[in-house]
N, C-alpha and C positions, 0 to 999 in steps of 0.2 A: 426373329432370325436367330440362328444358331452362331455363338461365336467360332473365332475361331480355333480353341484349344476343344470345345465341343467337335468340330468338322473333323479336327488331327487325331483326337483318342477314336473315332468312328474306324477312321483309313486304316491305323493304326491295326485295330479288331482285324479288319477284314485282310490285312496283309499277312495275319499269322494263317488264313486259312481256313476261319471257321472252325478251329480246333478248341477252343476254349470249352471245358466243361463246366460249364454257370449258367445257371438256369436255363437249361435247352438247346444251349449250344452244344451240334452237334457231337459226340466225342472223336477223340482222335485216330478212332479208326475209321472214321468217316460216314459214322450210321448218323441220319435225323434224328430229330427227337420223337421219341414215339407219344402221338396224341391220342391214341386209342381210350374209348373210354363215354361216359356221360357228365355232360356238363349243363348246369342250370344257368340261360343269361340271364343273371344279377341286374333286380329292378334298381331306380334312384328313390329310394323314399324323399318326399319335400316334406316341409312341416304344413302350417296351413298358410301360412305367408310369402310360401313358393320357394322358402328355401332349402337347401339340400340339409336332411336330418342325418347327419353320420350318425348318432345315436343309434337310431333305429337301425340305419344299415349295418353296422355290427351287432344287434340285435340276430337281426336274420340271416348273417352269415355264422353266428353260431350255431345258430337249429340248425342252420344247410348244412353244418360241416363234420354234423353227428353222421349223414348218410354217406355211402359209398361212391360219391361223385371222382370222379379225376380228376375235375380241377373245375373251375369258377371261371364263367365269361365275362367279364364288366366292359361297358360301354359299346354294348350292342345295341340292337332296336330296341330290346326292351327296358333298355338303359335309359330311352329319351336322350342319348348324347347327342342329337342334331339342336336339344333347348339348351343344351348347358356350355358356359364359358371355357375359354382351354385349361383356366383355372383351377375350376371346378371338376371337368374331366381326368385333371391331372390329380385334384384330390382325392378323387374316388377310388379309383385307386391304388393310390396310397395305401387308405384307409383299408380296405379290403385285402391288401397284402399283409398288412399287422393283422387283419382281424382271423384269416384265414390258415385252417391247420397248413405247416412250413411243408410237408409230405405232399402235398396238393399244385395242381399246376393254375398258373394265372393267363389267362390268353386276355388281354383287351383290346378293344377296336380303337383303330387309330386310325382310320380315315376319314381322310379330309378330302376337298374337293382340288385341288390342286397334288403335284406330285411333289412340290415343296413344301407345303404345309405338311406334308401326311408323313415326311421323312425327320419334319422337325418331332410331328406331334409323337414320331415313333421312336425318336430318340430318346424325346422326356418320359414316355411312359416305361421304356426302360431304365433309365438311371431310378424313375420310383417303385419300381418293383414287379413289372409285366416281366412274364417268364416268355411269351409271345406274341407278335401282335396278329391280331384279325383285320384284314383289310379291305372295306367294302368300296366296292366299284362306284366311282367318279358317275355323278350321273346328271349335272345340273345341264350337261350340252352331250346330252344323252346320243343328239344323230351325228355328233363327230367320233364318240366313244368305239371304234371299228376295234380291230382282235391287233391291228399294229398299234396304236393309241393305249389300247389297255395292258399290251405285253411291255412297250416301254415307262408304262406309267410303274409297274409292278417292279420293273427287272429293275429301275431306279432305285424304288424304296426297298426290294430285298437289297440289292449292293452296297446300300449302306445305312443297314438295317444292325443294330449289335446285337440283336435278338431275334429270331425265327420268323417269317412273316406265314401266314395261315389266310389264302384268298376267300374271298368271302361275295357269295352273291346272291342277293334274295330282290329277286324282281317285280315282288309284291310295294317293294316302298323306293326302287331303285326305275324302276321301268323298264331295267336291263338286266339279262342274262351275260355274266360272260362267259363268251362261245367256248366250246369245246375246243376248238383249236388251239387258243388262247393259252385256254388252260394247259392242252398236253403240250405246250411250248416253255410255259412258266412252269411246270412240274418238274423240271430237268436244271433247274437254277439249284445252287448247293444250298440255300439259304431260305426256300421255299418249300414247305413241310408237307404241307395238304389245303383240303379246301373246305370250308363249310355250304354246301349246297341248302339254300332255303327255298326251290324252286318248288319242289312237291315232285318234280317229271323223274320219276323213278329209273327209266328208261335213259335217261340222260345220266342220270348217275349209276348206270352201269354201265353205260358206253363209257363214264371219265373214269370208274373204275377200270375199264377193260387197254383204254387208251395208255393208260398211266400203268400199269401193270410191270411194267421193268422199270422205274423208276423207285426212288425211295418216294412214297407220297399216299396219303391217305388221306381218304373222304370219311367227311363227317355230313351224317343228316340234319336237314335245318331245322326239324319236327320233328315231336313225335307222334304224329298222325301217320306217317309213312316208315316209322321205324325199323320194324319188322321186315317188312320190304327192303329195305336198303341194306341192312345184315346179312339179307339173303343174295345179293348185290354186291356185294364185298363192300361196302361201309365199315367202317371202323368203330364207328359210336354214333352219339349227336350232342347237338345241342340245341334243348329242349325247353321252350317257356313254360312247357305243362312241369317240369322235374323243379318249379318252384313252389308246386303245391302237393305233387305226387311224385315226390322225388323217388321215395322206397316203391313204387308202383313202375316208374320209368327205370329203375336201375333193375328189378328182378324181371322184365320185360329183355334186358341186354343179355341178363343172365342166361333165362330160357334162349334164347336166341345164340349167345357163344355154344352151349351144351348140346345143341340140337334138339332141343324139347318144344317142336313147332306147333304140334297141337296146341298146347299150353300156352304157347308166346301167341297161337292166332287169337283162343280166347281173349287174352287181356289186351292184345293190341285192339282188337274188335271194343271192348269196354271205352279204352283210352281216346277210340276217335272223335267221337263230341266232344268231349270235355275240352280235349285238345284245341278243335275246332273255334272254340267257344271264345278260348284267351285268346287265340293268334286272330284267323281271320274273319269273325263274326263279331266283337269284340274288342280287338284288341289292350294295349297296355291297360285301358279301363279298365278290363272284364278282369287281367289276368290280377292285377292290387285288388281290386274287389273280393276275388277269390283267395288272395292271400291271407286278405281278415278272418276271412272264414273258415283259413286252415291253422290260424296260430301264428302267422304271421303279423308281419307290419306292411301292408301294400298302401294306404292314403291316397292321397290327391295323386294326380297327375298335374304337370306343369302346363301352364296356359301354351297353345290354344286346345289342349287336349281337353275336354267336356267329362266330368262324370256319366255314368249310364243313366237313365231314364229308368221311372221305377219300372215301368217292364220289358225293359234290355235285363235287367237286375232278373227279376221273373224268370224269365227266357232263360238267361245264364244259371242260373239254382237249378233250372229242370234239366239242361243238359250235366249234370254231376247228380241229381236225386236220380234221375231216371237209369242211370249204366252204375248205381249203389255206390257213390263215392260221399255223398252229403245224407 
């Protein structure tokens, strides 16, 4: 529970208006913070006794942060933050706010399943160093979850939110989409930046693109399987589990795509679609740490009940990056 000089400094934030220029707050002429850009969601290394390896995770947030990313996701799906303590989630981080170049924005996810927990767990990850939070849709009573349930679930945690909130829906591990209405309802909140779409329906994220279009608010891809697409959709960036292995590959992919060099950006997005495929949905967190060892990275275990791959998952996953010339 949040005390209550925590509750008072919150109100406090939101009574000047959002005007604070610190980390993401809006400035005071009233523009958002611009999210544009590519971001890598920041795995959890464990050790082999299932504990969290900060080591390691600053390890791999220094290679990450040689490349042209805009900033760092942590405690995303690929996070495994539904295994880890609030603790633990809060140390992560932490950690990755020290680890990470200061130039660089920090989005973390900070939902929870209730609208009280996700407002606490968004406070703490702001006082540790979140420049914004990610906030994925409530989903354990998924058929009471309607677009009035998830706009008061939202407009709660933006309103007293001391940092940006960034919607977040990927219906792959959610079971829910949230609806379009929703969204162009929450997009007109001063406090509510953009959204991360991990749905794949490309068509949806140009309808939210199309819908949200007078608003301050911009969409991020949830992949990079559909990246190129969504650029040409009015997306703004993404955020990419592949851009932890092929980060300089996913970022000159944005590039081609701001400059209008489409031939180019279709070859390599056409390259990037297995691979892609491979860590998110064939795969998943397994494939993608597997494939981190492989690029230099530190990727390890995954946390129970997450399984290592089988030697010919392992197989499978080597051919999709040997076969499109990445291994």
């Amino acid at each position: 529970m949040l005390g209550p000089q925590v509750w008072s400094s919150v109100r406090q934030g939101l009574s000047r208006g959002l005007s604070r220029n610190v980390r993401g707050w809006a400035s005071g002429e009233g523009k958002k913070v611009d999210i544009a850009g590519i971001y890598p969601p920041v795995t959890t290394p464990f050790t082999a006794t299932a504990e969290v390896d900060y080591g390691k995770l600053e390890e791999n947030l220094h290679k990450l942060g040689t490349l042209p990313f805009r900033g760092f996701v942590v405690q995303g799906s690929n996070g495994e933050f539904p295994f880890l303590t609030s603790s633990e989630r809060l140390e992560v981080v932490s950690r990755v706010r020290q680890a990470m170049p200061k130039n660089r924005l920090l989005l973390a996810g900070s939902g929870c399943e209730s609208t009280q927990a996700t407002v606490e767990m968004t406070v703490s990850m702001a006082q540790v160093g979140a420049d914004a939070a990610m906030v994925v849709t409530p989903c354990y009573y998924r058929g009471r979850m309607s677009s009035a349930a998830l706009i008061h679930h939202y407009t709660k945690v933006a309103d007293l939110s001391p940092i940006p909130v960034v919607l977040y829906s990927v219906p792959a591990n959610t079971g829910l989409d949230l609806p379009v209405d929703a969204v162009f309802t929450l997009s007109q909140h001063p406090n509510i930046v953009g959204m991360k779409d991990s749905g794949g329906d490309v068509t949806r994220i140009g309808l939210i693109v199309h819908k949200t279009r007078k608003q301050d608010f911009q969409v991020l891809a949830g992949s990079a399987g559909f990246l190129m697409a969504s650029y040409a959709l009015g997306a703004v960036g993404g955020v990419c589990a592949l851009a932890n292995v092929l980060g300089a590959q996913v970022c000159q992919l944005e590039r081609l795509c701001l400059t209008g060099q489409w031939e180019d950006a279709q070859k390599l997005q056409h390259r990037l679609i297995e691979p892609n495929a491979a860590v998110t949905r064939r795969f998943g967190i397994p494939g993608l740490k597997k494939t981190m060892d492989w690029f230099g990275y530190y990727g390890g275990p995954c946390r129970a009940p997450l399984q290592e791959l089988s030697p010919a998952e392992e197989e499978a996953l080597r051919m999709d990056f040997t076969s499109n010339g990445w291994l």
